[in-house]
C-alpha positions as a printed Julia matrix, in Angstrom:
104×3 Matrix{Float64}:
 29.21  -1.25  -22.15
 27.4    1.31  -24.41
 23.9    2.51  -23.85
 21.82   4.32  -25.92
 19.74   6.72  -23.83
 16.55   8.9   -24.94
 16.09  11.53  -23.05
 13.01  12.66  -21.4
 13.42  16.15  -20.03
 10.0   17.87  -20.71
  6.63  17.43  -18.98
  5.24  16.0   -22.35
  8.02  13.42  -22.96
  7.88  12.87  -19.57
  3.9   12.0   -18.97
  4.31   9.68  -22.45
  7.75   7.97  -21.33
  7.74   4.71  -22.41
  3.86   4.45  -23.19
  2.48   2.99  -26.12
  5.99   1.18  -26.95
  5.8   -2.84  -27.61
  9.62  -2.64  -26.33
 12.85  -1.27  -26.34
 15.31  -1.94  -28.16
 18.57  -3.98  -26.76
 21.15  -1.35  -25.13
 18.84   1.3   -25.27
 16.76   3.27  -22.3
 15.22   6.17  -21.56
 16.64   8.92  -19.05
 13.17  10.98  -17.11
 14.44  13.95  -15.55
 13.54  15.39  -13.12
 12.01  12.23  -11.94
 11.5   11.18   -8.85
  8.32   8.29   -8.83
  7.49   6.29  -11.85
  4.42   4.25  -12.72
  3.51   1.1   -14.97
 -0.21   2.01  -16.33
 -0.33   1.53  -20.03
  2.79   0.13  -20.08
  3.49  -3.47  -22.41
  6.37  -4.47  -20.84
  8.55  -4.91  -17.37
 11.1   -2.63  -16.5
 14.2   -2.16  -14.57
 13.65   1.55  -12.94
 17.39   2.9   -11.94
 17.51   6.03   -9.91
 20.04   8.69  -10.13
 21.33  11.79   -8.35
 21.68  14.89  -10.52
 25.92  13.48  -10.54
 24.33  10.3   -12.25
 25.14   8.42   -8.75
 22.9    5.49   -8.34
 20.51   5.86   -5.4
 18.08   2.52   -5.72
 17.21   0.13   -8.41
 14.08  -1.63   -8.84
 14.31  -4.58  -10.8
 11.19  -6.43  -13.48
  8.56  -3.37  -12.79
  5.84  -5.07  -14.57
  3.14  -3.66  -16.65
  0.54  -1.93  -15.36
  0.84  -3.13  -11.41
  4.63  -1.12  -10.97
  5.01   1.86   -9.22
  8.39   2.73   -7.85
  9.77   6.09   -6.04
 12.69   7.47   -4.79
 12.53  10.85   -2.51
 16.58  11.51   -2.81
 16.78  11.41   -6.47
 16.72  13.13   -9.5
 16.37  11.35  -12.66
 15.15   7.5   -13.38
 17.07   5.42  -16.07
 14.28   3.07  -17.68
 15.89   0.11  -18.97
 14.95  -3.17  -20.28
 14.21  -5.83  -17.56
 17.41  -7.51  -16.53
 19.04  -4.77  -18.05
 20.59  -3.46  -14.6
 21.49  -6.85  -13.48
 23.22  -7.9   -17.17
 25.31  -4.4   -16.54
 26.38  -5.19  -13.34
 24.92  -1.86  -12.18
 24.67  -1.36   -8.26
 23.56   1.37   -5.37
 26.77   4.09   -4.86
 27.77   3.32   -8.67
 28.42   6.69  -10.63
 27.46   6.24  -14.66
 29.03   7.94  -17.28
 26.22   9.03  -19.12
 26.86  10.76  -22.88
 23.35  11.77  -23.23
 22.15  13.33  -27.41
């Protein structure tokens, strides 16, 4: 399965994320690094937060953050993949999986 990830790797693309966006579009998500909480204000719509060590091993996954109420954390990890809602169950992704992540 291909992804297309954005990547977020400055404070400033960081604070913005996914703010202001009406969506994403299908296959796509965005990569925060280093990330280790995330947050739902200003956001339009739900999530699917998946947490990865700086090997792109997947620590946790929270599924359908929604808008504005979501707020999920992981101490251990480095980066969060933001992906559509559903998006982590439709890709079969799990905890202990290692991605192969071609990040431009």
């Amino acid at each position: 399965m291909l992804l297309y990830i954005e990547k977020a790797d400055t404070f400033f693309k960081r604070l913005i994320g996914l703010t202001g966006r009406k969506s994403l579009p299908p296959s796509h998500g965005l990569l925060l690094s280093p990330c280790i909480s995330i947050h739902m204000l200003f956001m339009r719509f739900p999530i699917d937060a998946v947490f990865l060590d700086k090997n792109f091993k997947i620590k946790k996954i929270v599924s359908n953050l929604k808008p504005w109420l979501g707020f999920a954390f992981s101490f251990d990890s480095f980066a969060v993949l933001e992906l559509n809602a559903g998006e982590a169950e439709r890709l079969h992704l799990s905890v202990g999986q290692s991605l192969k992540l071609e990040i431009t």
